[in-house]
N, C-alpha and C positions, 0 to 999 in steps of 0.2 A: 216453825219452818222459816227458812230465809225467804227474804221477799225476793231476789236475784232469781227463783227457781221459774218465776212466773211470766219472767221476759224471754223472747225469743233471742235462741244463739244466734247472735253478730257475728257473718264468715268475715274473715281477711281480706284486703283491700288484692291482696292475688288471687284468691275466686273468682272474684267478680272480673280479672282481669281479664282472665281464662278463660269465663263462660264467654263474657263479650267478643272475645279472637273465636271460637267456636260458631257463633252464630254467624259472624260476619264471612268464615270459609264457605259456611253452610249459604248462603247468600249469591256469594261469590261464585262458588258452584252451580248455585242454579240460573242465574244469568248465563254464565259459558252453554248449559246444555240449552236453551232455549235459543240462544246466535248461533249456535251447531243447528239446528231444526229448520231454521231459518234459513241463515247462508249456505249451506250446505257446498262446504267449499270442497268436496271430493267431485261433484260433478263438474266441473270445471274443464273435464277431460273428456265428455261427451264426443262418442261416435257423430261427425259431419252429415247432413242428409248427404245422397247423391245426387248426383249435379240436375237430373232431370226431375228427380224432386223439389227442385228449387225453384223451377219454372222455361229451364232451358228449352228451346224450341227442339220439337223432336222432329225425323230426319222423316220425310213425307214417302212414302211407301207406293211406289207404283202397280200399278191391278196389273195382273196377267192373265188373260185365262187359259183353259186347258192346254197344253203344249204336251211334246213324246219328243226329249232333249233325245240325239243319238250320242255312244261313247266318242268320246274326243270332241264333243262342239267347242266353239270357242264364245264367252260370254257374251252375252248379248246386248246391240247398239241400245241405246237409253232413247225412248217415243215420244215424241210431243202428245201434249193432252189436247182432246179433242171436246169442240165446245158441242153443246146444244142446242137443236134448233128451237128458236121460242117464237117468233113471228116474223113477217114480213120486213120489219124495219129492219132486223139485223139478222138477215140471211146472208149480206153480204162476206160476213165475216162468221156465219155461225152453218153454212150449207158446205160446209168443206168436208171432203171425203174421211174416212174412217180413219184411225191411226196406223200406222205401220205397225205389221205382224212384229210380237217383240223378241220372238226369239231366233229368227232366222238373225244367220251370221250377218256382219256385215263386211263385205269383200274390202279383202288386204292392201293390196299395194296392184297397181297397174298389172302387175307380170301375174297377177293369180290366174290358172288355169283352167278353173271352171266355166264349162263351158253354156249359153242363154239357154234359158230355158224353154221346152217347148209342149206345149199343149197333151204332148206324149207324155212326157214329165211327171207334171205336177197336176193335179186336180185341184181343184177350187170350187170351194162348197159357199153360198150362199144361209146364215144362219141371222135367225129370229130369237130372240129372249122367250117370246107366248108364242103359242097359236089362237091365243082369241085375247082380245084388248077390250076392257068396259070403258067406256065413257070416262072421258080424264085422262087416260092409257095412254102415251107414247109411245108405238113398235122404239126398240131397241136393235141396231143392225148394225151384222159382224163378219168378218170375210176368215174362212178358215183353210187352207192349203197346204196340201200334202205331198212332199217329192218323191213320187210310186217308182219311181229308178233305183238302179241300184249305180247312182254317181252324181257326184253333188254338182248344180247347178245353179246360173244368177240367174237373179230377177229383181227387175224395178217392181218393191212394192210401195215406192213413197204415194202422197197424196194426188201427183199426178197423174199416177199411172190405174191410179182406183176409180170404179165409178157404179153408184148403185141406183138401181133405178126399179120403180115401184110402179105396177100397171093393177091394173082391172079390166079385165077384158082383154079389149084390143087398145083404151085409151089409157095412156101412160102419163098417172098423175106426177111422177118427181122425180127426179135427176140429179142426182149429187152433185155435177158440173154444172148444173143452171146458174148459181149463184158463189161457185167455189172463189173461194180468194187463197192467191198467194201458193199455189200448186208448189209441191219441193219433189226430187227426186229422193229414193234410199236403193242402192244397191246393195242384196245382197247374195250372201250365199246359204241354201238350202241345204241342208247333207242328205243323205241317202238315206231313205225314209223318214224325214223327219214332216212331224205336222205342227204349222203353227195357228195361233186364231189372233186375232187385232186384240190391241193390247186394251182398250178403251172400245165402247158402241159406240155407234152415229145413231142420234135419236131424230126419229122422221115425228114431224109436231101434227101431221094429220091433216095439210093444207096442200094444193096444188102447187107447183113450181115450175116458173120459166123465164127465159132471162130478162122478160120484160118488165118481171115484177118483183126483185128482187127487193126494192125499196119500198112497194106497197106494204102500208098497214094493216089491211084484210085481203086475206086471201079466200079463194074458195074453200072451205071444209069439206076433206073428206066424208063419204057418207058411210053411217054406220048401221045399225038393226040388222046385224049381222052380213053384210058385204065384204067380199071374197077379197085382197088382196094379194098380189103376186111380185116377193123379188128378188131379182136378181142382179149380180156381181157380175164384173169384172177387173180382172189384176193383171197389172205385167201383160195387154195383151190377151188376156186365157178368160175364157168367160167359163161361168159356173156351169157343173154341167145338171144342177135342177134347181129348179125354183123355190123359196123358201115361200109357203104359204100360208096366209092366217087370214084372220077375221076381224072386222071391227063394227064394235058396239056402243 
């Protein structure tokens, strides 16, 4: 036998050339797919959040409560916010009457035709959030008014023309004008049948009110274990014609 049979065949120095370009595509290839996984440069084109996902401040939403718009109203004047009563030291700036009802019109121009409003008119109701308050409880207090005509009519319902006042008994613990600051007028106009309620409460903090002590740090507290509160509105002139009543505990 030859002894040549016993060695392995020696491929061509082009084999070897061939296999080597083969591995190095193979190579080659697999880096590209792995920087594809990676960078992933199709997303590049991503949908933008929206703007108030982004952290845009969003447009503050004013409370209304129950309103009966009539057809044809015309949109309604924009109310100041009305603060909370929290103690004696800033009642001067926080005993101010309720906010203007928000959806009475606000009268046009000098020559509008409608004519004041009169106690024939419009009703005005006296309204409470509870009728019984536990301990911690601040009454919440709201003026609600309805033009029982059939013909639309003004009325001053700014903060100076409001006034609500809290009794027990015969002895009348608080007064919305005791400590009011900065009184404004709003004229508006009512349409025929319409009812509106303030657009914000006045929260009564449960203490005595008088103009003497509007700066005092303690007041007397109301007394509670069930004692009877009584109160009542007036708007534009027109006083409620019933007393909202609750209780405090």
């Amino acid at each position: 036998m030859s002894s040549s049979s016993g060695r392995a065949r020696r491929h061509s120095p082009a084999v070897y050339r061939r296999r080597r370009l083969v591995l190095l595509l193979v190579l080659i290839a697999i880096v590209a797919v792995v920087w594809l996984l990676i960078a992933r440069p199709w997303s590049s084109g991503a949908a933008v959040e929206p703007a108030d996902a982004q952290g845009q401040d969003a447009q503050p939403v004013l409370p209304v409560v129950s309103t009966s718009p009539q057809p044809g109203d015309a949109s309604s004047g924009t109310p100041s916010s009305t603060p909370t009563a929290t103690d004696g030291a800033t009642d001067a700036a926080t005993d101010a009457a309720s906010t203007p009802p928000s959806d009475a019109t606000k009268t046009p121009s000098p020559g509008a035709s409608a004519a004041a409003c009169t106690p024939n008119d419009v009703t005005v109701q006296a309204v409470t959030d509870k009728t019984s308050y536990a301990s911690g409880q601040d009454p919440k207090l709201s003026i609600e008014l309805t033009n029982e005509s059939d013909q639309p009519c003004t009325l001053n319902v700014g903060t100076s023309a409001q006034v609500f006042t809290i009794t027990s008994g015969s002895d009348t613990w608080w007064r919305s004008t005791d400590c009011q600051s900065e009184p404004s007028d709003m004229l508006v106009v009512l349409n025929a049948g319409q009812k509106v309620s303030s657009s914000q409460p006045l929260v009564w903090d449960r203490t005595r009110s008088s103009v003497a002590t509007c700066q005092a740090k303690n007041r007397p507290q109301a007394a509670g274990g069930g004692a009877s509160y009584h109160l009542s509105v007036e708007i534009g002139g027109i006083d409620s014609i019933d007393d909202a009543i609750f209780q405090l505990y």
